[in-house]
KEZA-973863 format. One record per residue (C-alpha): chain; residue number from 0; x, y, z. Coordinates in Angstrom, 1 decimal. Example, Ala and Ser with C-alpha at 12.3 -4.5 7.8 and 13.67 -1.06 7.14 Angstrom:
+---+-----+--------+--------+--------+
| c |   k |   east |  north |     up |
+---+-----+--------+--------+--------+
| A |   0 |   12.3 |   -4.5 |    7.8 |
| A |   1 |   13.7 |   -1.1 |    7.1 |
+---+-----+--------+--------+--------+
//
This chain:
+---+-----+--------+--------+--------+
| c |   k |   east |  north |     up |
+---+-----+--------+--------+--------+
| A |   0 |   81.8 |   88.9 |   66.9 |
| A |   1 |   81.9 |   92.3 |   69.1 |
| A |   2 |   85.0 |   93.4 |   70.3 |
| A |   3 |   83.0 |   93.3 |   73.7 |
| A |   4 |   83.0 |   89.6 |   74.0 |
| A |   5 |   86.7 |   87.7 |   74.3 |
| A |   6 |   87.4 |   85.4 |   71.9 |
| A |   7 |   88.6 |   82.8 |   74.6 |
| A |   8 |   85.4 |   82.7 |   76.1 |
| A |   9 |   85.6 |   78.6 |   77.2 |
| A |  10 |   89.4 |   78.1 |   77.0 |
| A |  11 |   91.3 |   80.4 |   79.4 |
| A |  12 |   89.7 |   80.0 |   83.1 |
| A |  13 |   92.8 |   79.3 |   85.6 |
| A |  14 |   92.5 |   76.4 |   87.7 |
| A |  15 |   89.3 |   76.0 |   89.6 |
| A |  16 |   90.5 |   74.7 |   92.9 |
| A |  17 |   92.5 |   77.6 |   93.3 |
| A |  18 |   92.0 |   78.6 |   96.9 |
| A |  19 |   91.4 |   82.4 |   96.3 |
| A |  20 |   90.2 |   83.0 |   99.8 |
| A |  21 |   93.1 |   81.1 |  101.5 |
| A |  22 |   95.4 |   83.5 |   99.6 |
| A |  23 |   93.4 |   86.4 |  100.6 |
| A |  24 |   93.9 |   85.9 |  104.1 |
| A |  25 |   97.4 |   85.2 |  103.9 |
| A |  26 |   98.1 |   88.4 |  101.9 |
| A |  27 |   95.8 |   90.3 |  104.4 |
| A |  28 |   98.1 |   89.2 |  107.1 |
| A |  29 |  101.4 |   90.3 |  105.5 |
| A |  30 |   99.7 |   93.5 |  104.6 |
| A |  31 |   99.1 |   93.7 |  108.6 |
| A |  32 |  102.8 |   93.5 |  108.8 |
| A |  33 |  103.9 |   96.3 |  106.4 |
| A |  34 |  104.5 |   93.5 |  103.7 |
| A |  35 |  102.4 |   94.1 |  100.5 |
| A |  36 |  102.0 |   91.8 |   97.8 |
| A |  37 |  100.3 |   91.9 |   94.4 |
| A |  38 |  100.5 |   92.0 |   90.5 |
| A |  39 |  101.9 |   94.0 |   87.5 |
| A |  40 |   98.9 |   95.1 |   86.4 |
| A |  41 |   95.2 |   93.4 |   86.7 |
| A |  42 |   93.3 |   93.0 |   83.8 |
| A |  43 |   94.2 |   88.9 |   82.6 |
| A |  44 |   91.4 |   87.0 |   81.2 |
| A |  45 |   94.1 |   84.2 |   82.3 |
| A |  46 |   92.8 |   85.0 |   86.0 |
| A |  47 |   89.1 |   84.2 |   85.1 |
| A |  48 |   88.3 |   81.2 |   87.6 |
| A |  49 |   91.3 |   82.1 |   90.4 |
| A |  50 |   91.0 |   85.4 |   90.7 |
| A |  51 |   88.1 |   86.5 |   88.7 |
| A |  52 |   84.9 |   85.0 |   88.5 |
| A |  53 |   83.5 |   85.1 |   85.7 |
| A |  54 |   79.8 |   85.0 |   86.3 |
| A |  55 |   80.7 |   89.2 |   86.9 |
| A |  56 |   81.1 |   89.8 |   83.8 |
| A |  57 |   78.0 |   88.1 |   81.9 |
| A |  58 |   76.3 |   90.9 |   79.5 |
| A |  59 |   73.1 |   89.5 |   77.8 |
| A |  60 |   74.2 |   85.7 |   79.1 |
| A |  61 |   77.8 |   86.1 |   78.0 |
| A |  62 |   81.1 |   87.2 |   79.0 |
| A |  63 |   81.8 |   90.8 |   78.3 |
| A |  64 |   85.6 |   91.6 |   77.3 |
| A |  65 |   84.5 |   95.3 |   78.2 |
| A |  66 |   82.7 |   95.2 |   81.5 |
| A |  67 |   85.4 |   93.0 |   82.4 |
| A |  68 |   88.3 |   95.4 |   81.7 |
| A |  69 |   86.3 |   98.5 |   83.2 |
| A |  70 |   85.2 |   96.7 |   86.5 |
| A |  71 |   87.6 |   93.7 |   87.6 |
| A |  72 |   89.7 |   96.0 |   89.6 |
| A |  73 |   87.1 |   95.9 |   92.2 |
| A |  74 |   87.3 |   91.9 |   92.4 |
| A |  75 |   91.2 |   92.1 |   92.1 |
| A |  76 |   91.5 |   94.3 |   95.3 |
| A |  77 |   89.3 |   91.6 |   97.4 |
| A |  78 |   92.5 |   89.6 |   96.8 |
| A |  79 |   95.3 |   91.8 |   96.4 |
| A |  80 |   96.7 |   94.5 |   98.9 |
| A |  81 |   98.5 |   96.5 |   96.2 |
| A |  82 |   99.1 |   96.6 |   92.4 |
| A |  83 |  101.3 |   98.3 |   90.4 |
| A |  84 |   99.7 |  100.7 |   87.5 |
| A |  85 |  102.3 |   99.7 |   84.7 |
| A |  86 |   99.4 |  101.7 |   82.2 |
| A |  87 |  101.0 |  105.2 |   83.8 |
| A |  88 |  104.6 |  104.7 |   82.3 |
| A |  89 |  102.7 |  105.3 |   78.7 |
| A |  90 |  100.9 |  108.2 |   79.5 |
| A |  91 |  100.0 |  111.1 |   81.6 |
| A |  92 |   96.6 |  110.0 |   82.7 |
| A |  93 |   93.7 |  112.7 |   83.4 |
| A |  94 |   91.9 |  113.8 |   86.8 |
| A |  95 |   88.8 |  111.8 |   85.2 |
| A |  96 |   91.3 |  108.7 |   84.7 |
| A |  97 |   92.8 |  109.1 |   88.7 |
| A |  98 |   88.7 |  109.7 |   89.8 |
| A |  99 |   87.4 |  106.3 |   87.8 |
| A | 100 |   90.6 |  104.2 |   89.2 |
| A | 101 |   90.7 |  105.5 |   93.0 |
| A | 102 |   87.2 |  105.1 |   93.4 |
| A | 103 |   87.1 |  100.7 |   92.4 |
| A | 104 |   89.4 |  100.4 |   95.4 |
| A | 105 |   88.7 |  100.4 |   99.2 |
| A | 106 |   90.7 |  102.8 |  101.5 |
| A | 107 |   93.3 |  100.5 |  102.4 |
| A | 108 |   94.2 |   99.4 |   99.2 |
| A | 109 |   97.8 |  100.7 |   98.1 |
| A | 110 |   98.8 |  101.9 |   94.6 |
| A | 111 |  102.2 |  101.8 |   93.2 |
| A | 112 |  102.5 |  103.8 |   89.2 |
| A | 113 |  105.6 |  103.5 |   86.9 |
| A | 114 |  105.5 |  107.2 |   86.0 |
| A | 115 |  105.3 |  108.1 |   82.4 |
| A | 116 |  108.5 |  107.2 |   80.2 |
| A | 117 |  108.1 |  111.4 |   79.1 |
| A | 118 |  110.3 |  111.8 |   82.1 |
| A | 119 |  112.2 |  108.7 |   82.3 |
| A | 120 |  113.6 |  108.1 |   78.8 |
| A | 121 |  116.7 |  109.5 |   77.3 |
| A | 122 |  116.4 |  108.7 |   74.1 |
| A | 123 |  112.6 |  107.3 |   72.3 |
| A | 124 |  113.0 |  103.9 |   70.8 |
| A | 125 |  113.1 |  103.2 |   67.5 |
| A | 126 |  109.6 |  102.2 |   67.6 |
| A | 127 |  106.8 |  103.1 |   65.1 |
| A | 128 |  104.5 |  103.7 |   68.5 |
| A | 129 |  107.0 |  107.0 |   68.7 |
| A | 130 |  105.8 |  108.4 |   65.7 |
| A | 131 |  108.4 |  111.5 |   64.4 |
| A | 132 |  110.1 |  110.9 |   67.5 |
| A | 133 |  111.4 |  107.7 |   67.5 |
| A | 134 |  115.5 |  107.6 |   67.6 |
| A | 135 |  115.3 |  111.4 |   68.6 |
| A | 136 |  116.8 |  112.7 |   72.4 |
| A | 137 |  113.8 |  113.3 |   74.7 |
| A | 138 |  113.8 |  116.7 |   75.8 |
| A | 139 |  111.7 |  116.3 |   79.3 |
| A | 140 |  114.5 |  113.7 |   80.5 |
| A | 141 |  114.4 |  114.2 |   84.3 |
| A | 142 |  112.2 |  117.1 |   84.1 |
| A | 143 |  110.8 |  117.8 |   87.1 |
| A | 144 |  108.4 |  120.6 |   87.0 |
| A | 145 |  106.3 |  118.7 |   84.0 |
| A | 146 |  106.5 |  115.4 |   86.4 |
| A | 147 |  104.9 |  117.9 |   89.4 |
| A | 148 |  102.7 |  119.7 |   87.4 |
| A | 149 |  101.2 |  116.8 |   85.0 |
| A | 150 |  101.0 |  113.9 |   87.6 |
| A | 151 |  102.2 |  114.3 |   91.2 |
| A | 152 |   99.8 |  117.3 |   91.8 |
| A | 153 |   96.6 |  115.3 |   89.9 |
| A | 154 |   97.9 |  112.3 |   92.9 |
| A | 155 |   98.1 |  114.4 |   95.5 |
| A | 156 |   94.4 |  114.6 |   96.8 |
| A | 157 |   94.4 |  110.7 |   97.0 |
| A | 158 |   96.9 |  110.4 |  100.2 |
| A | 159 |   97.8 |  107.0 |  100.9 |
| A | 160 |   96.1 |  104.8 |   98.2 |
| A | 161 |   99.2 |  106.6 |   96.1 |
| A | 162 |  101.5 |  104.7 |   97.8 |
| A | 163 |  105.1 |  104.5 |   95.7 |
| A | 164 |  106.2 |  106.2 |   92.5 |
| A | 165 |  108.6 |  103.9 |   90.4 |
| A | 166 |  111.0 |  105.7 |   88.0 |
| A | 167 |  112.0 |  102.8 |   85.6 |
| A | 168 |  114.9 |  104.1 |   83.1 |
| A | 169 |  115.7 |  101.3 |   80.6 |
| A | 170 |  119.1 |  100.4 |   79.6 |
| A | 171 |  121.6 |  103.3 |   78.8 |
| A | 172 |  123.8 |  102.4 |   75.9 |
| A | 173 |  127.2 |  104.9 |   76.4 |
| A | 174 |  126.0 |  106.2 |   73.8 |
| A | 175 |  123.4 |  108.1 |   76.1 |
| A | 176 |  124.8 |  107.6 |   79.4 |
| A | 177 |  128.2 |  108.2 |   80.0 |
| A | 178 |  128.0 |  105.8 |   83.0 |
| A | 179 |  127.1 |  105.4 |   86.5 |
| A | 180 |  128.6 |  108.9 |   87.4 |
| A | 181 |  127.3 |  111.0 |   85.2 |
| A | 182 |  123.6 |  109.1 |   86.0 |
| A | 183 |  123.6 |  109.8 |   89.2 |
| A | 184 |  124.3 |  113.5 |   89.3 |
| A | 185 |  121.5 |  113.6 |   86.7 |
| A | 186 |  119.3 |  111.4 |   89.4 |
| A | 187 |  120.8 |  113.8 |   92.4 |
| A | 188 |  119.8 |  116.9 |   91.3 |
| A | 189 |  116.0 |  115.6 |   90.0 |
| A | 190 |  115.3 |  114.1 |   93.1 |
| A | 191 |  116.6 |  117.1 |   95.0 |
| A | 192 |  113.2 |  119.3 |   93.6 |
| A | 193 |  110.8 |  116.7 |   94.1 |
| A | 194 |  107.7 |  116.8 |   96.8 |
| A | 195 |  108.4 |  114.7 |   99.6 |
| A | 196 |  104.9 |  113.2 |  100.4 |
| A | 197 |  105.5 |  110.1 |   98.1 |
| A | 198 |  107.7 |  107.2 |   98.6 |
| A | 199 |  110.2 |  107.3 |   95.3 |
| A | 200 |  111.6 |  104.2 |   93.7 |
| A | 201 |  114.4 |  103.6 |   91.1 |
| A | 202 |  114.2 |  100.7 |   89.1 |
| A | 203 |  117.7 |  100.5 |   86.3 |
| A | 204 |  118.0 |   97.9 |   83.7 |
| A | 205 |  122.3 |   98.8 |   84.1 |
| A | 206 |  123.8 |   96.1 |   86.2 |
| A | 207 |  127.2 |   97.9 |   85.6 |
| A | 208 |  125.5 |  100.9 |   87.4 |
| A | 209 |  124.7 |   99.0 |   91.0 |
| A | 210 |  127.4 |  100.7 |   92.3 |
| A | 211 |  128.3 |  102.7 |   95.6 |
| A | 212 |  127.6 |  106.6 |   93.7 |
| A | 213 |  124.2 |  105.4 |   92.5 |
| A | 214 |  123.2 |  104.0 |   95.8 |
| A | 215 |  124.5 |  107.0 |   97.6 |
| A | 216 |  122.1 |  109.1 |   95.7 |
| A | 217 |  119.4 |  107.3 |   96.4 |
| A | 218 |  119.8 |  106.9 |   99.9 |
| A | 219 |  120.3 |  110.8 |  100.2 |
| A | 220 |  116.9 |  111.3 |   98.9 |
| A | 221 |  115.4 |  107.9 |  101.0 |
| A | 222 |  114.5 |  106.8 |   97.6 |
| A | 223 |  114.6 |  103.2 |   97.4 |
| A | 224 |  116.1 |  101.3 |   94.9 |
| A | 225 |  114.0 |   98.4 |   93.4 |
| A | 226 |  114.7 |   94.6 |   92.9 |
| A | 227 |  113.9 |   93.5 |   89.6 |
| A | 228 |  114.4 |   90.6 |   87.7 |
| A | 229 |  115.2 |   91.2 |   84.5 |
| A | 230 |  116.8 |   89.6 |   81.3 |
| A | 231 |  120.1 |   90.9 |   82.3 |
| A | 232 |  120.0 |   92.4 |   85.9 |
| A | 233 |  121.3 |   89.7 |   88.6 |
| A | 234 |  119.3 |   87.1 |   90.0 |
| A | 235 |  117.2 |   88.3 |   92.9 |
| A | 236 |  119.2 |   86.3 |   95.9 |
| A | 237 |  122.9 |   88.7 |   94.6 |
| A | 238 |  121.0 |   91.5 |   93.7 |
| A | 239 |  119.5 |   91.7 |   97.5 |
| A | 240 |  122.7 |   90.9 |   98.7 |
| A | 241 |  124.7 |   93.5 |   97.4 |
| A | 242 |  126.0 |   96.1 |  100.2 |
| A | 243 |  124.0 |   98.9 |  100.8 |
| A | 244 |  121.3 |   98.2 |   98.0 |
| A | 245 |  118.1 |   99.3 |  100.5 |
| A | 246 |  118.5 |  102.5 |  100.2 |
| A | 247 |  115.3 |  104.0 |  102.0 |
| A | 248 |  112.9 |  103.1 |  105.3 |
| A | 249 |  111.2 |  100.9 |  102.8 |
| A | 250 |  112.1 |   99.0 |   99.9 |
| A | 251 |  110.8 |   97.7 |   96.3 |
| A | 252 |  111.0 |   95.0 |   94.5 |
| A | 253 |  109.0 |   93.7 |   90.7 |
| A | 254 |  110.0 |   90.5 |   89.5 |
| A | 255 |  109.6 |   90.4 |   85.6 |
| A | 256 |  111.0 |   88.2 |   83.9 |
| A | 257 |  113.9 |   85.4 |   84.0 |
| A | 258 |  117.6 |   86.2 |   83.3 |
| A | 259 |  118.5 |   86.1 |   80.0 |
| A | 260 |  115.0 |   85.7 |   78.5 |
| A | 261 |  113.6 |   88.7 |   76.5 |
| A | 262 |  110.3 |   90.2 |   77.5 |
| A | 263 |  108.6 |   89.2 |   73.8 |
| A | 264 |  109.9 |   85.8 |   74.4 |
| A | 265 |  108.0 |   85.3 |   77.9 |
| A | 266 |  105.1 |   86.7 |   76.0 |
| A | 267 |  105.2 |   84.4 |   73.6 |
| A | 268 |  105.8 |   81.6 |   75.9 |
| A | 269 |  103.1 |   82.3 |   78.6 |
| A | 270 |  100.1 |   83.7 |   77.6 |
| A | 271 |   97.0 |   84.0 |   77.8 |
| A | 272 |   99.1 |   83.7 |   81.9 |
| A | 273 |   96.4 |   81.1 |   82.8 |
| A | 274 |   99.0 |   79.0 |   85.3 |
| A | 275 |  102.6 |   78.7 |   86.8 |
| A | 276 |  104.2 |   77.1 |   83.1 |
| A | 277 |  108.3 |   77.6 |   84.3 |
| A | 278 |  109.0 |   77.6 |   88.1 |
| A | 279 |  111.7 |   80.2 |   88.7 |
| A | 280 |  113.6 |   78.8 |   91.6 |
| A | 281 |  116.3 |   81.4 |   91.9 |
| A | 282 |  113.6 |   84.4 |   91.7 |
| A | 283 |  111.4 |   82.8 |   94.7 |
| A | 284 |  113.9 |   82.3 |   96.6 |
| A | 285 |  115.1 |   86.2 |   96.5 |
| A | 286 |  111.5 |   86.9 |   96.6 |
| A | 287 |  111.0 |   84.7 |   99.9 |
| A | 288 |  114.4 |   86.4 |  101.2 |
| A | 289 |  112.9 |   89.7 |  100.8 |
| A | 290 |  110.0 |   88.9 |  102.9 |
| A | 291 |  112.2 |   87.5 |  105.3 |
| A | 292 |  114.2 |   90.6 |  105.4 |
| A | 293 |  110.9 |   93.1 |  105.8 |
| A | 294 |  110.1 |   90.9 |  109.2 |
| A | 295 |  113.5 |   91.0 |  110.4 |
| A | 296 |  113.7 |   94.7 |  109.9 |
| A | 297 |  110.0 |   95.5 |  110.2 |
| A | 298 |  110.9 |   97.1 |  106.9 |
| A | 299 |  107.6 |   98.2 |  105.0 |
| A | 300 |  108.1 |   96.2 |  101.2 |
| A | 301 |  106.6 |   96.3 |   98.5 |
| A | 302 |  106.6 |   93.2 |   95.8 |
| A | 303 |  104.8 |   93.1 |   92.7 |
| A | 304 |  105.1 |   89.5 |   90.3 |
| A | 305 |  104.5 |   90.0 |   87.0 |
| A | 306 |  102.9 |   87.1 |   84.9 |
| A | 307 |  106.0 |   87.2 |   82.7 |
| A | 308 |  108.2 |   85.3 |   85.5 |
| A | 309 |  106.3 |   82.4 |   85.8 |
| A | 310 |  103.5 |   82.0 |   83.6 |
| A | 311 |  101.0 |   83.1 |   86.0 |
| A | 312 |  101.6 |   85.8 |   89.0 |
| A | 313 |   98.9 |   84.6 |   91.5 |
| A | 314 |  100.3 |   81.1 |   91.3 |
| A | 315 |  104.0 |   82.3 |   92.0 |
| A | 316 |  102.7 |   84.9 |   94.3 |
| A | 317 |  100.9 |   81.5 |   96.6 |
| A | 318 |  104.2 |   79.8 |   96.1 |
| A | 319 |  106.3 |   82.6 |   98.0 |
| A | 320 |  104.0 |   82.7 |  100.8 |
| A | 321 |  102.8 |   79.4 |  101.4 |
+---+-----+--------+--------+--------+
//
């Protein structure tokens, strides 16, 4: 068979009496409210039949894999407010890329982009995807101009629709990172050069780093610091909590995957992300305290649910709003 058709042609639709328009309007009016929900990433078969219709995607009477990935962006964003582009932390994508990707998605429609590990990562994994450089120090840690030149200036002409940066540093053994000290003078003096027409975030996979220096630094910069849920970060209700954790006029928050669960394992568990498998009762409630946060404070948020939580982000994302 062509790698253009899917091999799960007639088993992976999500449920069909999943009210796509209800949620629609509902995100629509949290959007209205400077509230903006959506996925980690967009393109899940899984969503065929709840978010995706699948009758879109027919190329000589049957479902193309290809048309699919290349055009369901445009059906995704008559749901969704927002998205975040998890594709940019692997690469420095080109003008043509930014052109094609911008142009699927009406003028309201809000971006967020990990940006590419090149400037995030310490030290490259030990992974064969690293080639000659896996195990070896990264020498554009935290390098600025190469961040300005090779992806915030390419962003630049697309105002608004580029709508927050996410700088996502995995977890620093001591190895690489002396501590939360020595992190956030890096992170000071990094963010102290950088162009101040995009909203910045900070996502660390550190617990022992939420500490007073680290969310000093960001707040300097109005940089927020993002809520994530994550194999070993707190669960979302303490890690809100924590004393002078929103750090900026806005704040950020992906929810990835349960405590203690690695991210292969959730793989393993939930695909092909078809429906809500595990509910995650501690990560909707933080998620639902967030929102009730952003209303209090008329704080403009940004939350992004990534099928790894639950099983399937739409159905979690309904659950938190409902």
């Amino acid at each position: 068979m062509s790698s253009n058709y899917s091999l799960f042609d007639e088993f992976i639709d999500g449920p069909e009496d999943f009210d796509r328009e209800g949620l629609a309007s509902r995100l629509r009016k949290f959007a209205a409210q400077g509230i903006l929900i959506g996925g980690s990433s967009w393109k899940y078969e899984g969503w065929l039949g709840q978010i995706y219709s699948r009758s879109r995607y027919q190329a000589r009477g049957r479902f193309s894999k290809r048309l699919f990935e290349d055009e369901c962006l445009v059906e995704y964003a008559e749901t969704f407010p927002t998205v975040c582009g998890d594709f940019a932390f692997y690469q420095f994508p080109s003008e043509e890329y930014w052109a094609r990707l911008f142009s699927k998605v009406p003028a309201e429609f809000r971006f967020a982009f990990k940006v590419p590990e090149q400037v995030t990562c310490r030290v490259f994994p030990t992974h064969q995807r690293y080639g000659a450089s896996a195990g070896l120090e990264n020498p554009s840690f935290l390098d600025a101009g190469l961040l300005m030149d090779g992806f915030l200036r390419p962003l630049e002409k697309y105002g608004p629709k580029a709508a927050l940066l996410i700088f996502e540093f995995g977890s620093f053994s001591r190895q690489v990172m002396s501590g939360v000290a020595e992190f956030s003078e890096r992170l000071d003096a990094f963010l102290e050069v950088l162009p101040k027409q995009f909203r910045y975030s900070v996502e660390i996979r550190n617990p022992e780093f939420l500490e007073p220096d680290y969310f000093a630094c960001l707040a300097k910069h109005n940089v927020a610091h993002v809520y994530n849920a994550w194999t070993k970060m707190p669960e979302l209700p303490a890690h809100i909590a924590i004393p002078k954790s929103r750090t900026a006029d806005f704040s950020v928050c992906r929810a990835l995957l349960k405590r203690g669960r690695p991210y292969e394992q959730a793989v393993k568990k939930f695909a092909p992300y078809n429906g809500v498998q595990e509910e995650n009762e501690e990560a909707r409630r933080g998620l639902r305290e967030l929102i009730h946060i952003a209303r209090e404070e008329r704080r403009v948020t940004f939350i992004f649910v990534n099928n790894r939580l639950e099983g399937n982000s739409p159905g979690t994302i309904v659950s938190i709003t409902d």
